[in-house]
LUMDREN-125034 format. One record per atom (N, C-alpha, C, O): y, z, x. Coordinates in steps of 0.001 Angstrom, whole numbers, plus 500000, padded with zeros to 6 digits. Example, Ala and Ser with C-alpha at 12.3 -4.5 7.8 and 13.67 -1.06 7.14 Angstrom:
// residues 2
494310507800513190495500507800512300496700507800513200496681508465514236497750507080512850498940507140513670500030507870512900501138508039513409
This chain:
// residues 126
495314522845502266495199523899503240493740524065503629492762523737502957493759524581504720492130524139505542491698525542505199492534526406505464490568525944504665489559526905504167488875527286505501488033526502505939489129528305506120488195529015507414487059529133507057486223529091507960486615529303505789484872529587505043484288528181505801483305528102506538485223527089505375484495525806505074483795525369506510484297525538507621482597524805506234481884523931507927482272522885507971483226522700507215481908521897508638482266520521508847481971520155507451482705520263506468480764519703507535480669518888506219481602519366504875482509518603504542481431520375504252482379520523503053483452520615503460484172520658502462484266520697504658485829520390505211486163519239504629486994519018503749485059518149505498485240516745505499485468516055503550486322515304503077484152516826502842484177516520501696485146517001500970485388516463499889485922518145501427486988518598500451488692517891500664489687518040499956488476517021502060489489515966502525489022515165501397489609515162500315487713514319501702487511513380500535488550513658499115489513513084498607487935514577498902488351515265497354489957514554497466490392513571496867490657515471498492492241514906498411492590513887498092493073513420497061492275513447499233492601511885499535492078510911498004492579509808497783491202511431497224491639510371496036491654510943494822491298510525493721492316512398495332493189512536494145494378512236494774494062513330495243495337511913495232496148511571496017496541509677495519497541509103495087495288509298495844495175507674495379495408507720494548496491507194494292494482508506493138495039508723491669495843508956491428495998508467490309497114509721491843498374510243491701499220508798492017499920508264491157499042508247493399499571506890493608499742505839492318500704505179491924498169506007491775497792504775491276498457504787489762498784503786489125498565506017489388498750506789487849500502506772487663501173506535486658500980507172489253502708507426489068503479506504489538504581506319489022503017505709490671503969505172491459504049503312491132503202502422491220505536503329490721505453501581489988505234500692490904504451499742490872505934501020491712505672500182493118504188499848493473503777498701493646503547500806493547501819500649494037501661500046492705501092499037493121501709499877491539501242499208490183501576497755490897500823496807491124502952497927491161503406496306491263502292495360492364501747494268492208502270496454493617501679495496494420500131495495494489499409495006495357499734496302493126497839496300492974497752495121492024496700494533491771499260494743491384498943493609490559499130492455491113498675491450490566499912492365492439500023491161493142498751491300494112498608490226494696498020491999494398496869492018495177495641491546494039494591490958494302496062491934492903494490490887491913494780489605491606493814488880491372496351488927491521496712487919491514496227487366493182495439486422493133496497487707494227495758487028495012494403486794495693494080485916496493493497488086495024491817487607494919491799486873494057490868486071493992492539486877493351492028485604491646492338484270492745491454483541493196493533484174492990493334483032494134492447482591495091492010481451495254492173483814495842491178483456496663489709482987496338489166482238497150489089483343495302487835483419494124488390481341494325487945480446495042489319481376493457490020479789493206489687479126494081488630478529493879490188478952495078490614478140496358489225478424497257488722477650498071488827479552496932487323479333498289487724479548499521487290478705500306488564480572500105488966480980501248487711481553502038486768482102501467487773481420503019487001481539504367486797483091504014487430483692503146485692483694504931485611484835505340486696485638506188487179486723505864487004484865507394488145485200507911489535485681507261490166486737507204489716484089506704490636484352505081490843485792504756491764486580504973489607485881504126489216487442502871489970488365504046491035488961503886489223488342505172489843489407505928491019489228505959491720489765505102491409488670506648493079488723507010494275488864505612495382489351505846494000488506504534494300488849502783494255489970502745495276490536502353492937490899503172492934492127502506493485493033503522493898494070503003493611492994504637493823493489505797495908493535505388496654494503505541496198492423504979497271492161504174498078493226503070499202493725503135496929493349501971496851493976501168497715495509501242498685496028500689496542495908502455495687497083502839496949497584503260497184498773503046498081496642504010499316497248504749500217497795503661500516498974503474500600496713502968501623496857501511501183497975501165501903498865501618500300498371500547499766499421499868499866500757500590500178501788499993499609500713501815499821501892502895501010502491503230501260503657503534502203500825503060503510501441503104504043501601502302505129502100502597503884501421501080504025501988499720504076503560499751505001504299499413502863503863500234502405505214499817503357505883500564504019506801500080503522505375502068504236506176502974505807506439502615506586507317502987505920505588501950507440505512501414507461506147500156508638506476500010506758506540499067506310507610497940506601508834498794507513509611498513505697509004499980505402510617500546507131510950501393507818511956501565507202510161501580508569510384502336509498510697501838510286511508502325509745509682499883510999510063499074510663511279498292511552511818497632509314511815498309508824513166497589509367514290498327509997515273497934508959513906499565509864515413500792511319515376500532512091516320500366511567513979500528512985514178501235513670514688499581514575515520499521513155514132498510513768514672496872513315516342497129514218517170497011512394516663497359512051518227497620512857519209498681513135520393498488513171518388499892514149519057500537515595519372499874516187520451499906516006518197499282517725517898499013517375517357497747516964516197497762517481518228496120517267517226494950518287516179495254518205514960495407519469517201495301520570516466494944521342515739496008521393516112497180522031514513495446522497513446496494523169513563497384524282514025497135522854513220498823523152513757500099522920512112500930521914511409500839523963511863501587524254510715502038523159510787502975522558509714502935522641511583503799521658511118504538520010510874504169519138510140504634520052511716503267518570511482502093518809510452502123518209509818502990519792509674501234519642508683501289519321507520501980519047506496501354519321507556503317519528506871504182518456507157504773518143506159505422517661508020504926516004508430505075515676507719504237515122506748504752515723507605502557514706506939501892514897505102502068514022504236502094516457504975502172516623502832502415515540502669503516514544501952503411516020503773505064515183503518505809513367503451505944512647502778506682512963504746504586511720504331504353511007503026503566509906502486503670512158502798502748511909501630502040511692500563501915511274499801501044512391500516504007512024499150504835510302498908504885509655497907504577510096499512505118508707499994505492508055498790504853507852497699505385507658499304503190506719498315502497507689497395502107507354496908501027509163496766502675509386495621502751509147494414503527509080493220503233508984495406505137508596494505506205507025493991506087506743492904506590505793494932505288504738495058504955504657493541504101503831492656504322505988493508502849505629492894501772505841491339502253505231490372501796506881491318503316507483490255503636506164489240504834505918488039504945505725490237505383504502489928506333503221488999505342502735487874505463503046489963504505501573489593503747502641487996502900501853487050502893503573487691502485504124486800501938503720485592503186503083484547503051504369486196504452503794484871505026502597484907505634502642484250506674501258485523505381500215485421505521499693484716504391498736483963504573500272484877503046499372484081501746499958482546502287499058481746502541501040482168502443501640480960503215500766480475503518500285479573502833500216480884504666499429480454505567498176480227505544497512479457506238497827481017504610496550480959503489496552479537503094496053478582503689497351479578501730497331478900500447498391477498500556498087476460499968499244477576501110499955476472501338499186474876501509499227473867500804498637475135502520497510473913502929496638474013501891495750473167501997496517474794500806495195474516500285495789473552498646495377472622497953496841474401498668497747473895497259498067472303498080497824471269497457498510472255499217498664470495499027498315469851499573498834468955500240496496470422499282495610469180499452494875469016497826493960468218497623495424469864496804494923469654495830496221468620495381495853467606494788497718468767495603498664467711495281498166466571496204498741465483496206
């Protein structure tokens, strides 16, 4: 909630504040964000490996950066929608499959971006 006391600057800094306690909460509760912070160090360990381009790095982390975003968005979405309706309600449900697409289409994207990466690089080492 926005503080009328506050000026710009300590507004801005007390967003800061949120926003990673927020990350911490992500990072501390949610398995999903575990899963895909561990497939995101499995693929800098690759990239470190293989010697990917600058471009590379970008387009990897830019990768990353999505999964992880729709992760979260799909956390914040099944938190409302469990807070609106604990209990099971055919359309909750169907709010959360539909959020769930989210960091699938995310996960499925960055899959064929490492492709496209690493493929050529794995078989020129075969």
């Amino acid at each position: 909630m926005k503080n009328p006391k506050d000026g710009f600057i300590r507004g801005r800094l007390r967003s800061v504040k949120f926003a990673f306690k927020g990350l911490w909460i992500l990072v501390t509760t949610e398995d999903s964000i575990k899963a895909q912070l561990f497939f995101a160090l499995i693929a800098t360990i690759l990239g470190f490996f293989f010697e990917i381009s600058a471009t590379e790095w970008a387009v990897q982390f830019l990768a990353i950066g999505l999964v992880l975003v729709a992760e979260a968005c799909n956390s914040a979405i099944e938190e409302v929608a469990d807070f609106i309706h604990p209990e099971f309600h055919i359309k909750i449900g169907l709010i959360k499959d539909i959020a769930a697409g989210a960091p699938t289409f995310a996960a499925l994207i960055s899959l064929i971006i490492a492709g496209i990466i690493y493929i050529p690089k794995i078989m020129g080492i075969l």
